[in-house]
N, C-alpha and C positions, 0 to 999 in steps of 0.2 A: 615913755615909749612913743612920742611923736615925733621922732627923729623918721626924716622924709626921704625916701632915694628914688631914682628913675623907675627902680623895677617893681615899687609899692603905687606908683600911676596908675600900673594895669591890675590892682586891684580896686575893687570899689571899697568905701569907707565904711558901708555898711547901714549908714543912716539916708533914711527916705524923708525927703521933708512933703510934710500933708498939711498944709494952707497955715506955712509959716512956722509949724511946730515940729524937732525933727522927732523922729522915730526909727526906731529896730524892728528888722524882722525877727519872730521869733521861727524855732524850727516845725513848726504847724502851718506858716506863712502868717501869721497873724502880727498886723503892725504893733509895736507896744511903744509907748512914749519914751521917752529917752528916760527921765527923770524916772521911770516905775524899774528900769533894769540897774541890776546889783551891779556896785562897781568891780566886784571881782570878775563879773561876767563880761562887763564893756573892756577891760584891762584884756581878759583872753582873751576875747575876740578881733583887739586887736593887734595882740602878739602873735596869734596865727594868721592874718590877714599881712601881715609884714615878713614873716616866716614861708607863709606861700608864693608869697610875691616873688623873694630870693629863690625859693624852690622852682617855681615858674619859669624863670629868665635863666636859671642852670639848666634847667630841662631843655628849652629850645638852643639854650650854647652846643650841651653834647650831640640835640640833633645836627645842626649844622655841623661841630665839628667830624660826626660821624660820616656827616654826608661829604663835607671836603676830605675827610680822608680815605676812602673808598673813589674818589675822584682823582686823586695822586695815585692811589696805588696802578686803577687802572691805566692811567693815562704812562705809568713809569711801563706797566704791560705793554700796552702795544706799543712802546718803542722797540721792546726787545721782539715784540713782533716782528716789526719792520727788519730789525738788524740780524735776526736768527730765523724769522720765519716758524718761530713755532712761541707757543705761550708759557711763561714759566709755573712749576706747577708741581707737585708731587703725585700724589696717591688724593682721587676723587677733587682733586684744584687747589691742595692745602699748599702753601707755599709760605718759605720765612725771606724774609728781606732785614738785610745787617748792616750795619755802619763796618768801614774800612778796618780800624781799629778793633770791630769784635764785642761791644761794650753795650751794643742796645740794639733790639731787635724787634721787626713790625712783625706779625702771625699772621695770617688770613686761612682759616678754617673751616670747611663744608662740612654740614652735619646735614644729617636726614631728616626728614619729618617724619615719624612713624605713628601709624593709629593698629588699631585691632581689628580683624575680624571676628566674628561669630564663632570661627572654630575656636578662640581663647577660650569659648563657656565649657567648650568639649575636651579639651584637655584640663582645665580643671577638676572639671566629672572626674576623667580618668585617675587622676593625683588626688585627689580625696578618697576613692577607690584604694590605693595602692596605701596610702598613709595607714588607714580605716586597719586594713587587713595588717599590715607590718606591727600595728599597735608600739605594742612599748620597745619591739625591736628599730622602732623607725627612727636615724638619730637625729638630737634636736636642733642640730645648724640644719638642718633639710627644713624640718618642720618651720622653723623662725623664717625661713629663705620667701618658702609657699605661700605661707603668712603673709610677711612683707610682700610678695612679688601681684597677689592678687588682691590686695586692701587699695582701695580706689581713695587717688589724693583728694588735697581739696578743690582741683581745680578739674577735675573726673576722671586726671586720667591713670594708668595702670606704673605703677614703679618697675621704667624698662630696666633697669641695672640690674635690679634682682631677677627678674623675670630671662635675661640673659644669661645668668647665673646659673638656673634650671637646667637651661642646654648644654651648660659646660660639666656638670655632675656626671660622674661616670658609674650611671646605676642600668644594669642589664636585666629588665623586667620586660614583658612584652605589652602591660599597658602603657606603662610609664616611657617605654619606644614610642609608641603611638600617640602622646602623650605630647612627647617632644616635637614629633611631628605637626601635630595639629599647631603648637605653637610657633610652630618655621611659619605655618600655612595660612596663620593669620594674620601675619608682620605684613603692611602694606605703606608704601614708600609713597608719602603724597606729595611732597616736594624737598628743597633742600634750604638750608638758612643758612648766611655766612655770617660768620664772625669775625672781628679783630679785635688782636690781643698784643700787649705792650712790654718788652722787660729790657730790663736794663742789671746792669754790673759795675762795679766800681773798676775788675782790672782782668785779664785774660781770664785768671786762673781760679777767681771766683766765681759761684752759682748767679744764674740769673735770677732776679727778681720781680715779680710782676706789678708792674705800674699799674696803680689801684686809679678804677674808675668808678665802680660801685663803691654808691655810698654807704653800706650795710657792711665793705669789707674795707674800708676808709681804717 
C-alpha cells in the first residue's frame, strides 16, 4: 500500500516525529510510538488516508466541475438573452438544453426550500383526533401516510412527500379540512436551490438515461 499519487500529498501520513522517534495519534489524541500500534491498524490507516485522498481530489473536481458548468449554462443564457430578449426557461426557471441530434440532454431544475411552521403541531392534533375517533374504520394506507408524513428524519426534518400526500386525500371531515388547512399554512418558501441533471441515449427512439454522478447510484 505505499504506492504514492499527487492526491495522497494533501493527506498527511499520519506519523508525528517527537525527538527523532515517530509516533501515531491515537483517537483520544494521545501520541503512541509506532512500534506499540498493531500492524492491522497502521495497514487501515493507511488504506483510508489513500482512499480519502482520492475521495478529496474527486470532491473538489465535481465542485469545480459543478461550478463551470453552471458558468456555460448561464453564459449560453444571456446570449439568448441578447438575441431574443427574454431568458430561456419553463415553469419556476427549469429549463432542458439538447444536442442537435436528440441524444443527450443538460436539465437545470428550481426547487423550493421548504421548512414548517408551528401550525404543522396543529394539524397533527387535528389527524390524530380524526384517526383516534375513525378507529378501525380508519383505512391503513391513510394511517402508514400520517405515520410516515410526521416521523421526523435523521437530519430533523418532516418527510414533505408524504406530508403532500395528506393534501391530495380526498377525505370530507370538518377537522381533517381544517387540518389540511393548517398544513397549506405552515409551508414556508425560504429560498430555492438549483440543480443539474445529465441524460443521454444511444438513438432517437430510445428512453433517456441519467448520467450517474452520485457515487451511492454509480
Amino acid at each position: 500500500m505505499s504506492e504514492t499519487t499527487p492526491a495522497l500529498s494533501s493527506i498527511a501520513s499520519g506519523i508525528v516525529d517527537v525527538g527523532g522517534h515517530p509516533h501515531m495519534r491515537d483517537a483520544k489524541g494521545r501520541l503512541v510510538p509506532v512500534e506499540l500500534v498493531k500492524p492491522a491498524d497502521k495497514l487501515e490507516d493507511e488504506m483510508v488516508r489513500k482512499v480519502m485522498a482520492f475521495a478529496l481530489d474527486l470532491s473538489a473536481q465535481v465542485a469545480r466541475f459543478k461550478e463551470h458548468t453552471f458558468a456555460d449554462l448561464n453564459g449560453f443564457q444571456q446570449l439568448l438573452e441578447q438575441e431574443y430578449g427574454a431568458r430561456a426557461g419553463g415553469e419556476k426557471g427549469n429549463v432542458t438544453f439538447q444536442t442537435v441530434d436528440g441524444l443527450m440532454q443538460v436539465k437545470v431544475q428550481i426547487a423550493n426550500l421548504i421548512e414548517f411552521g408551528p401550525q404543522l403541531q396543529q394539524a397533527k392534533s387535528l389527524i390524530d383526533e380524526c384517526l383516534l375517533e375513525w378507529g378501525a374504520d380508519a383505512r391503513p394506507e391513510i394511517k402508514a401516510i400520517v405515520t410516515s408524513a410526521f416521523s421526523v428524519e435523521k437530519e430533523g426534518q418532516i418527510n414533505q412527500a408524504n406530508l403532500f400526500l395528506l393534501l391530495k386525500l380526498d377525505i370530507v371531515e370538518e377537522r381533517w379540512t381544517r387540518a389540511m388547512t393548517a398544513i397549506r399554512d405552515a409551508i414556508r418558501i425560504t429560498g430555492t436551490k438549483e440543480y443539474v441533471r445529465f441524460y443521454r441515449r444511444r438513438r432517437p427512439q430510445d428512453r433517456f438515461e441519467t448520467v450517474t454522478i452520485d457515487l451511492a447510484a454509480a
